[in-house]
N, C-alpha and C positions, 0 to 999 in steps of 0.2 A: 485649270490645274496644270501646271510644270511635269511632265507626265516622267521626264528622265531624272527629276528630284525623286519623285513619289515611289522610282523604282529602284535606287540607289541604296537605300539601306536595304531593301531587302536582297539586293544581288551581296551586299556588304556581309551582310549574316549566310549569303551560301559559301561566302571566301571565308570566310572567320570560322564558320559551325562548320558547314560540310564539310570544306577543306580541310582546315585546320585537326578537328575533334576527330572526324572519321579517319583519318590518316592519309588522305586523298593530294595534301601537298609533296612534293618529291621528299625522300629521305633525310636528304642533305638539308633541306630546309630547317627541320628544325634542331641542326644541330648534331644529326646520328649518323650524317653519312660520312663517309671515310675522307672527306675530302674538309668536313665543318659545315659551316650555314654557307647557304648560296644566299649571293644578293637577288632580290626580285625587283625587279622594274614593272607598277604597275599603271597602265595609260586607259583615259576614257576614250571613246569615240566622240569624234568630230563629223557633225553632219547627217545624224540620226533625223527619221522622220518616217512620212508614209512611204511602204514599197507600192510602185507603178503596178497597178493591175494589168494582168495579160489582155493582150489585144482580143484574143478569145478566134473564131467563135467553139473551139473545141480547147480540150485541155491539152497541154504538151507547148506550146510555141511561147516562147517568154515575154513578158513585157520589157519593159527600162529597166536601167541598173538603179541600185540605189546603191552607193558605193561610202563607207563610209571607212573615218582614216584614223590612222593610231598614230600620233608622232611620238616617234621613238627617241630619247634623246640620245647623245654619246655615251660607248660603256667601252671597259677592257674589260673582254675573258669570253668565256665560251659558253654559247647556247646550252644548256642541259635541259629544259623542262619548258612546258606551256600552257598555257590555260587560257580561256577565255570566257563571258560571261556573257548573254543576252537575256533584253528581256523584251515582250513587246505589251502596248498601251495605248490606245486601244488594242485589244488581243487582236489578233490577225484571225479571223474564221477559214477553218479549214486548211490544217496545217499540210495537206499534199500538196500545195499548190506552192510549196517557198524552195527554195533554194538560196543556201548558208556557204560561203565560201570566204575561206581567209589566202593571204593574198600576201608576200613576202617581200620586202625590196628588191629581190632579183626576181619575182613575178613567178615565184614558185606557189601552185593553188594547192590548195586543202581542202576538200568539203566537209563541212560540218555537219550538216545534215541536208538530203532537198526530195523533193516531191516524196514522204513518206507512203512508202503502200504501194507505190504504181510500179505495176510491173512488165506496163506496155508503152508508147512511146504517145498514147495518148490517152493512157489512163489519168484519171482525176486525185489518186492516191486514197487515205484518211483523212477523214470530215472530222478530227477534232481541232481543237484551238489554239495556237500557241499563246503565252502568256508566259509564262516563267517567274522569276529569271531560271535560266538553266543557266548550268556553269560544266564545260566541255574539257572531259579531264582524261588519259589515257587511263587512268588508276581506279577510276570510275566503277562503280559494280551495282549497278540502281537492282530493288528488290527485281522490279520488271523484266528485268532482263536486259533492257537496252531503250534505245528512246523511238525504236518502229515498235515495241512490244507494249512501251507507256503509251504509247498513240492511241494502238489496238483498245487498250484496256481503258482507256478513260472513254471510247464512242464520241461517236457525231454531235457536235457543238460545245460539247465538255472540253475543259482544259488538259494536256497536258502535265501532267504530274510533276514541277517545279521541283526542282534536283538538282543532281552530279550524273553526266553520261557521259558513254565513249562517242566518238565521231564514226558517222559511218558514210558508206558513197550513195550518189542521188539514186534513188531510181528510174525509172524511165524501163525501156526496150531492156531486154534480158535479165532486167535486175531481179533477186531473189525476195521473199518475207517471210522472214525480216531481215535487214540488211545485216550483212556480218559486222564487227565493229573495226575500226581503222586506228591510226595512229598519228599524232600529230608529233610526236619524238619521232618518226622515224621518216618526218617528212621537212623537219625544221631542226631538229638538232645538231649541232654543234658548229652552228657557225661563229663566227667572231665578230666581235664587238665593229663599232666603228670610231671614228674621230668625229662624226658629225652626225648631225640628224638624219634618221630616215625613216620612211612611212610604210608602215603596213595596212594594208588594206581587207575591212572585213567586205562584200561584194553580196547583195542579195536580190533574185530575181522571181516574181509572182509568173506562175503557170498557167491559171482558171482565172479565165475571164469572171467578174461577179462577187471574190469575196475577198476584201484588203482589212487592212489593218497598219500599227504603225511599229516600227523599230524605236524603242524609248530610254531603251541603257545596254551600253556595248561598253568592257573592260578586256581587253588586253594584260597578263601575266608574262612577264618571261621571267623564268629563272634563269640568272648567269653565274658560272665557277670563275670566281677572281682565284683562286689557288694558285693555279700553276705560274699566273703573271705574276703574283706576287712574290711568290718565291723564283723569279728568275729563270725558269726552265722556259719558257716562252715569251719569245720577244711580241710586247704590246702593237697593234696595226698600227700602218703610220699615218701621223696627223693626214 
């Protein structure tokens, strides 16, 4: 089975329902923000597969990256909004052990989520499973509370609760449970378009030796405000 086909409509239906119906896409999106609709540029990932299991033999030391890439194409106008999508297939066991980071052409990081639970630098985290898709939204408000809280509440070897969450930072050494939630507007926003292609990077690294899984659908969302180029108030970057 084509395992990143198999996950596609269903990350489709968290962009479409979740987003869309619950109101989880920016304002402007559909039309009500003061500015009109934003353009959205949306990109699959390139290069999806198994994450490198940790060398082990304790949890905390990372394996290989598995780095996978969004080409961006050329746009005018300005960053507003972000989203992202994963899903994994075979599920990954034991979602404390991953770490999610997105990755910007000027190599600005974000973490999405990583080692859930661990609140020591060789803690193991939570034993449940990722699977999803999950779709990584600031606007996000999962019943659970958040996605260390879906963790908690779905237990050891159980999935993940396939949603809308906010992003929050890895655990490790001093980190709190559950992680507060983060922002990826106020870590990507408002840059400018380009004249040419370029690549963002999602970046994922296994912790615990012994339990893999595969990365099987990665989407990429920007929203861009063409407003202001259009009306002339900002000159467009140059070729």
């Amino acid at each position: 089975m084509n395992h990143a086909t198999s996950l596609r409509p269903l990350a489709g239906l968290l962009l479409a329902g979740i987003a869309a119906w619950s109101g989880l896409l920016p304002a402007a999106a559909a039309g009500t923000g003061p500015r009109g609709a934003l353009s959205v540029i949306e990109v699959d990932g390139v290069g999806l597969g198994p994450i490198p299991d940790a060398p082990g033999p304790a949890c905390g030391p990372p394996g290989a990256l598995l780095d996978v890439t969004f080409p961006v194409p050329p746009f005018v106008g300005r960053l507003v909004d972000i989203q992202v999508t994963l899903g994994f297939q075979p599920a990954h066991v034991w979602a404390g052990d991953v770490t999610a980071q997105l990755i910007n052409p000027a190599g600005t990081i974000h973490t999405l989520f990583g080692r859930v639970a661990a609140t020591t630098a060789t803690a193991c985290g939570d034993g449940s499973n990722l699977v999803g898709p999950y779709l990584f939204d600031d606007d996000a408000t999962p019943a659970s509370g958040g996605f260390w809280q879906a963790a908690a509440a779905a237990g050891n070897q159980a999935p993940i609760q396939l949603g809308a969450y906010r992003t929050t930072n890895s655990g490790g050494a001093g980190a709190v449970n559950p992680a507060p939630p983060t922002s990826l507007r106020a870590t990507f926003a408002g840059a400018l378009g380009t004249a040419s292609t370029t690549t963002w990077t999602l970046r994922l690294r296994d912790h615990g030796l012994g339990d893999t899984g595969t990365l099987a659908q990665a989407t990429l969302l920007l929203y861009v405000d063409e407003t202001l180029f259009r009306d002339g108030f900002e000159a467009a970057p140059p070729p």
